[in-house]
N, C-alpha and C positions, 0 to 999 in steps of 0.2 A: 414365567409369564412376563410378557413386555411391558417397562414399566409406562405409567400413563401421566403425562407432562402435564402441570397445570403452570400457569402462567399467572403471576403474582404483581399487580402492581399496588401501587401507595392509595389505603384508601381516601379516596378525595371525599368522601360529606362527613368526614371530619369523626368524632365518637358519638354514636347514638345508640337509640335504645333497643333497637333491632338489630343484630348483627348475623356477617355472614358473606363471605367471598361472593361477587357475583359469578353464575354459571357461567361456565367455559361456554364461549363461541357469541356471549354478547357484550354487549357497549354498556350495558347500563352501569352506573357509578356505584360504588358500593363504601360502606359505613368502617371504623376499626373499633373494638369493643372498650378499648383504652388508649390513651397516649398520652404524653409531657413534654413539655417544649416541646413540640412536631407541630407544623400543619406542613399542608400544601403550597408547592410555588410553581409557576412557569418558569422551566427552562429557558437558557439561551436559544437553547435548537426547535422551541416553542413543542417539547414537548412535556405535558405536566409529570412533576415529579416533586416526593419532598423530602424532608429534610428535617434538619434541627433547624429551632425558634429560639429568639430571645423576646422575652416580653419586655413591659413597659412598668413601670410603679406606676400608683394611682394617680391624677392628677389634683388639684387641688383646687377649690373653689372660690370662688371672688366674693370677698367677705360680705360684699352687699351685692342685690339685685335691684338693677338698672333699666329702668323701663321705659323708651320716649320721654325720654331725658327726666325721669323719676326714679328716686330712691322706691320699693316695694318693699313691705316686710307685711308677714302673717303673723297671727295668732286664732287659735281655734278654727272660727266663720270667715272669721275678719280679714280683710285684705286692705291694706293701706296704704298709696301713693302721694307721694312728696308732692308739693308744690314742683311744676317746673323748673329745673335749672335750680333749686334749689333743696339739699336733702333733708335738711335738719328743720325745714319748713311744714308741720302736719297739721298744722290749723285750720281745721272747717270753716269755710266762711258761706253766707247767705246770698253774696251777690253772684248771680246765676250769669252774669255778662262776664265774670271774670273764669276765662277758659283756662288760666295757667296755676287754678286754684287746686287744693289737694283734695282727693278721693278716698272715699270710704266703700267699699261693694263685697259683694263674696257671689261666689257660682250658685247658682240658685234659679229657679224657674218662677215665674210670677206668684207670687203669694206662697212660697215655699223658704223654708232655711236650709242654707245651702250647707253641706259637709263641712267637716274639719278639714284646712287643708293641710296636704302636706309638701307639696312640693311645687317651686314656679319655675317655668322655662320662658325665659323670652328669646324673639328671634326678630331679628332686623325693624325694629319698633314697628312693626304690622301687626304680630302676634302674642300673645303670651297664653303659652299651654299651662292649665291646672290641673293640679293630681290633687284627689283624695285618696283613703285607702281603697276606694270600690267606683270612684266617677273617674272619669275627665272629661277638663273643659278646654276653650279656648275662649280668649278676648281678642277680638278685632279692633284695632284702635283706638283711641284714648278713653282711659278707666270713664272721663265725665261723657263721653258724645257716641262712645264706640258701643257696638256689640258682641253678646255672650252666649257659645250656644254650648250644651252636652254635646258632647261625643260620644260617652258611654257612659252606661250606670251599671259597668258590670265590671268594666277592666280600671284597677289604681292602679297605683305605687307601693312598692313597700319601703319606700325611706327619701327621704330629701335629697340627696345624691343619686339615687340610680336614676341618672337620664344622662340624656348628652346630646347634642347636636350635628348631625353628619348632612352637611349643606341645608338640605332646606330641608328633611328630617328628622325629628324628636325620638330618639329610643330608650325605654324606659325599660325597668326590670320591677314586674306584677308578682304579687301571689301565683299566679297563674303561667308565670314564665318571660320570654322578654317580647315584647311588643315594638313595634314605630307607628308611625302616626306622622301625617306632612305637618307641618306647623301651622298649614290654617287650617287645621282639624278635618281634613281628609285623609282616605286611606288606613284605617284603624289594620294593623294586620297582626297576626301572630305568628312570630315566627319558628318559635319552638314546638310546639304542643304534639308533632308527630315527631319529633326530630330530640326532643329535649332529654338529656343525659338524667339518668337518674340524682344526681348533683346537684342538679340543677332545680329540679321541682321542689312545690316546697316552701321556699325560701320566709324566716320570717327575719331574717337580719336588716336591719333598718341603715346601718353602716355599709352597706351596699353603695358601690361608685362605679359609675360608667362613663369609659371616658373615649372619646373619637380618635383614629389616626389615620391621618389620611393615607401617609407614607403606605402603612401596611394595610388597607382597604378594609378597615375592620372596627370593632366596637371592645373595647377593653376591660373587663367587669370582673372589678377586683370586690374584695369582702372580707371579711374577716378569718375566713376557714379556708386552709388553702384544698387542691388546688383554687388558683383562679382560672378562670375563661379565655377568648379567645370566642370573637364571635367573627369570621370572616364574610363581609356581607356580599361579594363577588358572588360566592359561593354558596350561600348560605348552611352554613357546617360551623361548628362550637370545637374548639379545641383547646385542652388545659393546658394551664403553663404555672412554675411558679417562679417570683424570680430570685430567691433565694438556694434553687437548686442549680447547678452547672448543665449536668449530666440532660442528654434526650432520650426519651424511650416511646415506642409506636408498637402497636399489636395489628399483626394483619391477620386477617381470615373472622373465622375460624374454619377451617376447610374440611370436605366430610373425606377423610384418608380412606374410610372403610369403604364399602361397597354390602348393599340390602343387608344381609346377617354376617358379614366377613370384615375381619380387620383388614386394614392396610399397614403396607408398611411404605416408612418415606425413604428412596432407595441410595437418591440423590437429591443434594439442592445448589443451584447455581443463582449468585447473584454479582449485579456488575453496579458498581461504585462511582460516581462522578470525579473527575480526575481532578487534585486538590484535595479533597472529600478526606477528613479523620477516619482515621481504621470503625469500623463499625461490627460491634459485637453481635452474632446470630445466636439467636435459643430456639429450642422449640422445646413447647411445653402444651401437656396432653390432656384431654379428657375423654370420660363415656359419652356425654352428650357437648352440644357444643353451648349452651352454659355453661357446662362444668370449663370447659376447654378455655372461655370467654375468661372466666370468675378464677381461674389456676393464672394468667396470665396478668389479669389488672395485681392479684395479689403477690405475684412475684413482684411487679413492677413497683408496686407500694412498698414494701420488702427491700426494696434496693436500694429504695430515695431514701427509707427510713434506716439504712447502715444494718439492716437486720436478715434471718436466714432467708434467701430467696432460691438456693440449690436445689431444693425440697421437692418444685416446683418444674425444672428441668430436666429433660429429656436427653439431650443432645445440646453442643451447644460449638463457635468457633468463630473466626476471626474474616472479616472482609477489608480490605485494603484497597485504593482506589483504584480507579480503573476495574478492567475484566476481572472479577476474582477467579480464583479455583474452583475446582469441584470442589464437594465436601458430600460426607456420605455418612449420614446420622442414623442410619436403618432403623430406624424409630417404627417401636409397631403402636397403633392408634385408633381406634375408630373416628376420634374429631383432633384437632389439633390449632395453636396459633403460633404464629411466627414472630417470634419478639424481635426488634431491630432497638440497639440501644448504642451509646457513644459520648465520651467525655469529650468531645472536640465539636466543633462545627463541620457538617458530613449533608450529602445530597445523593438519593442512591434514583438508580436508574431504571432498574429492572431483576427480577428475582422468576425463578423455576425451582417448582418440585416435582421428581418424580416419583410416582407413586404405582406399587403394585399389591395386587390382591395378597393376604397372608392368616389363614385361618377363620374357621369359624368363629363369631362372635354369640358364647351362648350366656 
């Protein structure tokens, strides 16, 4: 029987909770069911393609918050700004003509007490965004003159650190997954909630940091449990990274090899290498269903980072080298299947095909 080519590129929306090759013959983007150091990049030849990642360490926070030229600090309600131009200045004073006097306030609705907080962002002395566990706020302009509205009384924060600044957007990391918000409290959006890696929900670590970079167009949200993240905002796709490991590894597919009640078998597989590109290790590794396929594949991958058996797990497996590779011919019989691409070097791959043909009933 002639075998039937499927055509494999690098999944661009990154790892999510849905997985699954897009159908031959369209455009739409499609998900990988794991990866490490990997996302996506634009080629030279401006065609997308990806590769191995290096992340970033967490960043580190500025020991005080600075507000229109105020010192800020919380406790529980309480929100406290310094005298102007002066930090160590927090004395209430009575005379209401004196504007560069210190503030006392908390997020709060008329004749309500407002949350515990837990976290302040201020942006370009116009704003400062408030997090509880389950509100946010914003302050428009100065703690004495300015105003305070909710945003939400359904999306916090889960920690003092998870936010960060990407121009004139606040992104925070919720119980409910990560969020942005403009800084003067528009735009509230979720960017996870269809997209969000099982990793990722959840969350009650308070030690959570999210940090901006511009360079690589993305949100960095490291935590205490690796992997970390990898939020690409171009894109909108989350991809892990840790940076304690060298090594990159990517799962494409998981592809249906079989056909209605029939196995497949994979006859050939051709992939072509960016020239420069570290030799890059192929596996293929199988399941009955394509969770099995999906769940055989992250666990090998976990398995590898962790120095422990990930053979177990493979099928076939061989060597790509820059430029045009070989053939290789893994005659793997399957009904689902994922393609591991992994590499100790810095590598950028271009294009990958399988061929596949029909090979027994599946009973």
């Amino acid at each position: 029987m002639a075998s039937n080519p499927l055509q494999i590129r690098f999944p661009s929306l990154g790892v999510v909770r849905r997985f699954g090759l897009r159908p031959e013959g369209r455009q739409a983007e499609f998900g990988a069911p794991f990866a490490y150091n990997c996302r996506l990049e634009d080629g030279l030849t401006s065609r997308l393609r990806g590769g191995s990642f290096t992340g970033i360490s967490a960043a580190t926070r500025p020991s005080s918050i600075v507000y229109r030229d105020r010192t800020i600090t919380f406790s529980g309600r309480a929100i406290t700004a310094s005298r102007v131009g002066d930090s160590t200045d927090t004395a209430f004073s009575a005379d209401v003509s004196d504007m560069l006097r210190p503030a006392l306030f908390q997020f709060a609705e008329a004749g309500e007490q407002g949350p515990t907080v837990v976290a302040l962002a201020p942006h370009k002395d116009q704003f400062l965004v408030g997090f509880s566990a389950t509100e946010t706020w914003v302050q428009q302009g100065d703690p004495l003159n300015g105003t305070r509205r909710r945003i939400s009384d359904q999306v916090g924060i889960i920690g003092p650190d998870a936010w960060c600044v990407a121009h004139d957007t606040v992104y925070f990391m919720s119980s409910r997954g990560l969020y942005s918000v403009g800084a003067d409290g528009s735009g509230l959006k979720a960017h996870s909630e269809d997209v969000l890696p099982v990793e990722l929900s959840g969350w009650t670590d308070t030690t959570c940091t999210l940090t901006y970079q511009h360079s690589d167009r993305g949100v960095y949200i490291h935590r205490t449990a690796t992997p970390y993240w990898f939020y690409d905002i171009a894109r909108d796709s989350f991809w892990p990274f840790n940076t304690a490991v060298t090594s990159s590894h990517v799962l494409a597919g998981p592809f249906h090899v079989g056909q209605d009640n029939y196995f497949g078998r994979i006859q050939h597989l051709h992939g072509s290498i960016a020239q420069g590109s570290a030799d890059v290790t192929w596996r293929i590794v199988t399941g009955d269903s394509a969770e099995e396929a999906a769940n055989n594949g992250k666990l090998a991958i976990e398995a590898a980072v962790a120095g422990t058996d990930y053979e177990q797990y493979v099928k076939a497996s061989g060597t790509w080298s820059a430029g045009r590779a070989h053939m290789a011919y893994p005659r793997t019989r399957a009904i689902y299947a994922v393609l591991w691409l992994s590499s100790a070097g810095a590598w950028a791959w271009e294009a990958a095909a399988l061929g596949v043909t029909r090979s027994g009933k599946w009973r």
